[in-house]
C-alpha positions in Angstrom: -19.2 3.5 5.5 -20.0 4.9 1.9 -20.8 2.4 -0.7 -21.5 3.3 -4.5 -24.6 1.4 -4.7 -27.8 0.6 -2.7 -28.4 -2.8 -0.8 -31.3 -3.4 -3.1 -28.6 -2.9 -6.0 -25.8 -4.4 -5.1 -28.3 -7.7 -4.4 -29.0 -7.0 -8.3 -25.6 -6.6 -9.0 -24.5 -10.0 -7.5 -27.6 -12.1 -9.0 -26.4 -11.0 -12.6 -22.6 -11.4 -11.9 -23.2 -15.2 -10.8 -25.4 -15.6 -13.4 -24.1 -14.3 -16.3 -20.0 -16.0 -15.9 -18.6 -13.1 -13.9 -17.7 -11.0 -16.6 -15.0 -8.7 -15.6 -16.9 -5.2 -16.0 -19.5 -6.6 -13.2 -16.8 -7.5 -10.8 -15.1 -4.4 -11.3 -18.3 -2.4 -10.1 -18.7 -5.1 -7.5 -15.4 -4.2 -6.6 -16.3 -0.5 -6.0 -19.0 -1.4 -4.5 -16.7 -2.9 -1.7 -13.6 -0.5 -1.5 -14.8 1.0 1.7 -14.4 -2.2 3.6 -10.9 -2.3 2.0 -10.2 1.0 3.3 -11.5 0.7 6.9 -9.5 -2.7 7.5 -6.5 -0.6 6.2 -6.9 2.1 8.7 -7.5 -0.4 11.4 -4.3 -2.6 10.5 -2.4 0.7 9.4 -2.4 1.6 14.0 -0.9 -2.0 14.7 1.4 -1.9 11.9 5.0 -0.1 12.1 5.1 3.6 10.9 6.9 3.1 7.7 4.4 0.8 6.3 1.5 3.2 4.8 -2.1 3.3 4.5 -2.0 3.1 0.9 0.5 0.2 0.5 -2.1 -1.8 3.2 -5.1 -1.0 0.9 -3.3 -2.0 -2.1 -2.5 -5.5 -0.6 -5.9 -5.2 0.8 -7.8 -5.1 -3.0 -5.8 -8.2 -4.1 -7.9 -9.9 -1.3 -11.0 -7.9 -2.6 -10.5 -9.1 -5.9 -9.8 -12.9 -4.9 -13.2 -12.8 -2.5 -15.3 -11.4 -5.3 -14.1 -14.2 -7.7 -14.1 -16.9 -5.1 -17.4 -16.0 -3.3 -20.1 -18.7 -3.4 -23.2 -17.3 -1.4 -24.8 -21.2 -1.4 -22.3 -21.6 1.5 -24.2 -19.1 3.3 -21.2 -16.5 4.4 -22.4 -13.2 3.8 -20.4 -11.5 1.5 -18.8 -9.0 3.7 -17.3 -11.3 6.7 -16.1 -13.5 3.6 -14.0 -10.8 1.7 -12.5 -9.8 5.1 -11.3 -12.5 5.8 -9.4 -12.5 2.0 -8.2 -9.0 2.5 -6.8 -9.7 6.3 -5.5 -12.8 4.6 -3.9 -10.9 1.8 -2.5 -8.4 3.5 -0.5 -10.4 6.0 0.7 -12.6 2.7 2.1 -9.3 1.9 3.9 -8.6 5.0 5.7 -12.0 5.1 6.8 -11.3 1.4 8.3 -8.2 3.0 10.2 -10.0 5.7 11.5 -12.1 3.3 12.6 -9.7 0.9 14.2 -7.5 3.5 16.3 -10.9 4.8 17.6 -10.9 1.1 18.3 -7.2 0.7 20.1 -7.5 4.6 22.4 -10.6 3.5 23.2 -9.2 -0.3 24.3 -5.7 1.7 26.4 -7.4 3.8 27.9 -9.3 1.3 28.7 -6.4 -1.2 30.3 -4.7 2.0 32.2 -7.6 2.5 33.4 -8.5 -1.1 34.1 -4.5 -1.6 36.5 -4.5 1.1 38.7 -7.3 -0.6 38.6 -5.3 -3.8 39.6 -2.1 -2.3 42.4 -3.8 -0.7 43.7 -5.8 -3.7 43.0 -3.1 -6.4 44.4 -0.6 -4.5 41.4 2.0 -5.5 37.6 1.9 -4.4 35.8 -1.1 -6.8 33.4 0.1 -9.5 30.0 -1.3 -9.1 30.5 -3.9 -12.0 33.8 -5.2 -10.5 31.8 -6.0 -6.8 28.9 -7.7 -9.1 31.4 -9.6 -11.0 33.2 -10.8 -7.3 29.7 -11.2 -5.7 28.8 -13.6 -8.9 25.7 -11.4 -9.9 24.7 -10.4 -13.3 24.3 -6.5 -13.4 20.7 -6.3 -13.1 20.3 -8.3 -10.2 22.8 -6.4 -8.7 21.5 -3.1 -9.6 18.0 -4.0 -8.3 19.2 -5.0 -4.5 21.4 -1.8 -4.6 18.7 0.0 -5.6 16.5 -2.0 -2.8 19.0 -1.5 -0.5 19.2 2.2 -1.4 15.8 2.8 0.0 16.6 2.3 3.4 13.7 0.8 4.9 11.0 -2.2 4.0 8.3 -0.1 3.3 9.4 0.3 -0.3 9.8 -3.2 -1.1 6.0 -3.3 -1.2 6.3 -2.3 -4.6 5.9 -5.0 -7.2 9.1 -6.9 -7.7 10.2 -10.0 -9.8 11.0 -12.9 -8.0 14.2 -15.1 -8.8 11.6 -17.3 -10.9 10.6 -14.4 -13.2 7.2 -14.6 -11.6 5.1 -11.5 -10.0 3.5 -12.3 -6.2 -0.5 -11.7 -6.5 -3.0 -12.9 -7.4 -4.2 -15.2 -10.3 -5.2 -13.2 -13.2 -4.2 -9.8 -11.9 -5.9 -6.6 -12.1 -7.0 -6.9 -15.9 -9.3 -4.0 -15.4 -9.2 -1.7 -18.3 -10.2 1.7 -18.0 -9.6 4.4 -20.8 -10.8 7.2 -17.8 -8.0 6.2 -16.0 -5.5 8.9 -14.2 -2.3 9.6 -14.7 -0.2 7.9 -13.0 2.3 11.0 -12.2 -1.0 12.3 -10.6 -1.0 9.6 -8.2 2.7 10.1 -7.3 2.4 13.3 -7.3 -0.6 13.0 -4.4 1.5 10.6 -2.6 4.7 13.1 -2.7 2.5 15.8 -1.3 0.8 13.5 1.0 3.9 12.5 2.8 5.0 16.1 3.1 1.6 17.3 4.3 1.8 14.4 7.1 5.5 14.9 7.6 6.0 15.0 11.5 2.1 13.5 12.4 2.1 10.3 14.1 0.2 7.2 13.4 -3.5 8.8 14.5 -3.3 12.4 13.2 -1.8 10.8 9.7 -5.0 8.6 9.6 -7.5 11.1 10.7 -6.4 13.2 7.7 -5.9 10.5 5.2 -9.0 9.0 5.9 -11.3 11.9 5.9 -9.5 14.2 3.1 -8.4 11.4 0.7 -11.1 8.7 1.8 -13.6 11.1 2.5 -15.2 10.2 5.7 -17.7 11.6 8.3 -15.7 12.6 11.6 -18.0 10.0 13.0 -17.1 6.9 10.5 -13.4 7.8 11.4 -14.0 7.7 14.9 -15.9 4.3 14.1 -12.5 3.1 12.5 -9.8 4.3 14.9 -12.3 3.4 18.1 -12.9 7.2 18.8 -15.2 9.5 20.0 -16.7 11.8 17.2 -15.9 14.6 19.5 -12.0 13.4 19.9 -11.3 13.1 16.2 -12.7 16.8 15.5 -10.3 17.6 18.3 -7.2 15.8 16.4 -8.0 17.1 13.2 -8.8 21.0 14.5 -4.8 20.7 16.4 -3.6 18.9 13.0 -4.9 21.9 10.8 -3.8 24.4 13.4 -0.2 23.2 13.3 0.2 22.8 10.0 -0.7 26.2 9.1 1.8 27.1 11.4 4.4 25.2 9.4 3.1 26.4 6.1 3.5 30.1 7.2 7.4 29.8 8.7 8.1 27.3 5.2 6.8 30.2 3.2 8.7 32.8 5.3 11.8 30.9 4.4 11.3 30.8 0.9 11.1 35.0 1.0 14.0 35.4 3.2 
């Protein structure tokens, strides 16, 4: 895996962090130091996981753990660094799937509810209910209301990855947050935007093929690191990605034969 700094460096880079009160714009390089291990725990999570839960929602949960290792890490225990921090991003990530159960058992009964409540109103009003009179009946203020609909809306768990406020008021994650400021920082309609034409790019690819692509077009991997990650040959991964490619540009041709007829 790629790394942005040498062994030699990044031995530097610790001494002076510990040293110095691990100021934030060392742990922030410390923490791009690490991303790859983030991103090949992802991929390897992303096979046993169900298909509606991406690659990039995984490494998202999976930097939270990043960023708790490099803040928590003690090297007088004698862990080395790396076995520690996976252990906080494997730990991180499944905190992030129970949230999702969780959330999806609260989005399942509040559906079944509104269902149940509309269908008194329709049959006392005499009209289909408007979506403040089934808040009203369910006892919800508006906004609650409007984010489980909207939840609900979605149609699958995947989405309630996103960052969502709990009944407390409180955000899940981690103490402190990512505080990283960056003036350099993209757009963040760029990185929708990559995501929209990510998802229709891998439209149709199953779990592997989705991978292969993601991992060495976005992630920027060797056909031999991938096959490190997805436990296959070097040989077998060119193979996926040379059919991928090939069907693809079939797809692209008949899309764009549509748009002219």
């Amino acid at each position: 895996m790629k790394t942005t700094a040498s062994n030699k460096d990044v031995t530097a880079l610790w001494t002076k962090y510990l040293s110095s009160g691990h100021p934030v714009e060392l742990r922030n390089e410390l923490i791009e130091h690490y991303r790859p291990v983030v991103h090949m725990m992802a991929a390897r999570l992303a096979q046993k996981l169900p298909a509606q839960i991406s690659y990039d929602e995984i490494c998202s949960a999976g930097y939270d753990g990043l960023l708790e290792a490099v803040q928590a890490y003690d090297p007088s225990h004698k862990a080395k660094f790396e076995t520690f921090c996976q252990q906080r991003i494997h730990g991180a990530v499944m905190d992030w799937l129970r949230t999702l159960d969780g959330q999806s058992r609260t989005v399942r009964s509040f559906e079944k509810q509104r269902m149940h409540k509309k269908e008194l109103l329709d049959s006392s009003l005499g009209r289909p209910p408007t979506e403040d009179e089934i808040a009203k009946k369910m006892g919800m203020t508006r906004d609650r209301y409007s984010e489980l609909s909207r939840l609900s809306r979605l149609g699958h768990e995947v989405h309630l990855s996103a960052v969502q406020n709990d009944d407390d008021g409180q955000h899940r994650g981690s103490p402190g947050g990512w505080d990283i400021a960056d003036k350099h920082a993209a757009d963040p309609s760029q990185r929708v935007t990559r995501q929209l034409l990510t998802d229709y790019i891998t439209k149709g690819l199953n779990h592997e093929e989705r991978l292969v692509l993601v991992l060495y077009y976005t992630e920027g991997l060797t056909m031999a690191e991938i096959g490190l990650v997805l436990d296959l040959s070097e040989s077998r991964v060119s193979q996926i990605h040379k059919d991928v490619i090939a069907r693809l540009r079939r797809r692209f041709h008949e899309d764009a034969a549509e748009l002219v007829a």
